[in-house]
C-alpha positions, 0 to 999 in steps of 0.5 A: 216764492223762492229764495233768490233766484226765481222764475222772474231772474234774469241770467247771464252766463260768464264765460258762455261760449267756452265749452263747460258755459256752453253745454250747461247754458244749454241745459238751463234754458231746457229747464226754463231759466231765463237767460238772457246774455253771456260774456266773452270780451272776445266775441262780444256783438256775437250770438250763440245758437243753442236750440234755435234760442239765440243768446247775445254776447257781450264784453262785460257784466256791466254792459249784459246788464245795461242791455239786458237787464240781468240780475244773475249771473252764472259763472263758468271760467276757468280757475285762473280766470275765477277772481276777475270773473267775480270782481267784474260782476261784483263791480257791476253790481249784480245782485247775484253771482253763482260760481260753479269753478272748482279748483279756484284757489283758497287766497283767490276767492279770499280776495274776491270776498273782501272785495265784496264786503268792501263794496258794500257786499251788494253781491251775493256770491254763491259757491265756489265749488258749487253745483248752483241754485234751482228753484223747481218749476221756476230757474235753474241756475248752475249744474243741479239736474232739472228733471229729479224733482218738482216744486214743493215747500221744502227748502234744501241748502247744502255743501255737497253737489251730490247729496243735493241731487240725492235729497232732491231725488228721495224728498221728489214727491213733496218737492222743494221752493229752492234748492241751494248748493254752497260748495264745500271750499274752506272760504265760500260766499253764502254759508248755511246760515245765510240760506237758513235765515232766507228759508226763514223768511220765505213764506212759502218755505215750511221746512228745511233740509241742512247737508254739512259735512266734517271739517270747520265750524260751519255746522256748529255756528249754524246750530247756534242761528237755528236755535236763535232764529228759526222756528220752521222745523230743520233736518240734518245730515253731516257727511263723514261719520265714518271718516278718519282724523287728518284725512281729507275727504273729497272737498277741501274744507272736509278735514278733522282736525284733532277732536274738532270738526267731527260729524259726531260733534256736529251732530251733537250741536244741532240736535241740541237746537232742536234738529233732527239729525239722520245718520244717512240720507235715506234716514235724513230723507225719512225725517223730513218726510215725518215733519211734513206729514206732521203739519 
């Protein structure tokens, strides 16, 4: 088991012939993902060699999906090009659009998120600003390196691309079911929340790390749902301990604002819903590995 995306998905690449699509469609296949197709309006009916797998392309989602059955899509295009590229696979009705684009900006994915709801939300939009979805031993949908962990029962949802691999990397020897990047923009598709309500009910999920960061209330409201709603053991880390009010600190979003949206704060409000909170990584990584030497 894994939580959306999984060893039976079927993934499109958008935008891949361009250079950032083609390079990283050539690292999921290496990772055994299933793609089965990409988009480029202009070079749709062609195909792209990488490695000896021929990947067809074609004008649209709606059409990738009508030939080849796909029920992913990752997407690499260019900020400008970022709210058509969601509005086309949200039109299409793609049950899940990963979008790996930096730099979208905040009033482009806002509009792009209201179309979704609007329509049902039958998308589930994960990032911006994110390094993807991998599901260990199974698919790899984005940017998150496939070789610094294996399969395991532990579920990962985080902000930060980097803090991912370095969870990934110190918890490798459990492994995880599925490993979720959110991104760290002001607005994004899939929050933590979300992804704590999957790793819920993923049966062959036991416990689950959460990476949040300074800025917002994410973290706090994400608090709230776990002491409502999951009974499954959840360690934390907030990044940005040290850092100063007003500063913005790496992503957009990572800004305190007066006494809110500390990792002080935070960390507060989730060990009071009963998470384990580390004030590193390393310590995060230890705390997890407690629990599940626990059970």
């Amino acid at each position: 088991m894994a939580i959306w995306l999984t060893k039976d998905s079927r993934v499109i690449v958008q935008g891949v012939t361009g250079s950032e699509g083609s390079r990283h469609t050539r690292r999921m296949l290496r990772a055994g993902t299933n793609i089965v197709g990409g988009t480029n309006p202009r070079k749709a009916g062609q195909q792209v060699d990488f490695d000896g797998v021929k990947v067809p392309v074609f004008a649209g989602v709606a059409e990738a999906m009508r030939e080849t059955g796909a029920d992913a899509s990752v997407i690499f295009v260019p900020p400008a090009f970022a709210r058509s590229a969601m509005t086309e696979a949200i039109d299409a009705q793609i049950p899940l659009a990963v979008v790996i684009t930096e730099g979208i900006p905040v009033h482009d994915t806002t509009a792009a998120w209201a179309y979704n709801v609007a329509r049902g939300s039958r998308t589930r939009i994960v990032g911006p600003n994110c390094p993807g979805v991998a599901s260990p031993g199974q698919s790899n949908a984005g940017i998150i390196p496939a070789d610094i962990t294996g399969p395991g029962r532990i579920g990962l949802v985080s902000k930060s691309g980097t803090l991912t691999y370095q969870m990934m990397y110190e918890l490798r020897d459990i492994g995880f079911s599925t490993c979720v990047g959110i991104g760290g923009d002001p607005v994004i598709g899939t929050t933590h929340i979300d992804a704590l309500a999957a790793f819920q009910n993923d049966p062959d999920t036991d416990a689950i790390v959460m990476i949040g960061e300074i800025g917002g209330d994410a973290e706090e409201r994400a608090a709230e749902f776990v002491k409502a709603n999951v009974t499954k053991p959840v360690v934390g880390y907030i990044a940005g301990f040290t850092a100063p009010p007003g500063k913005t600190m790496g992503h957009a979003g990572a800004i305190i604002s007066g006494s809110s949206g500390t990792a002080e704060a935070k960390k507060v409000a989730l060990e009071a819903a009963g998470v384990k909170v580390g004030k590193t990584p390393s310590e995060t990584a230890r705390l997890m590995r407690e629990v599940v030497t626990a059970r």
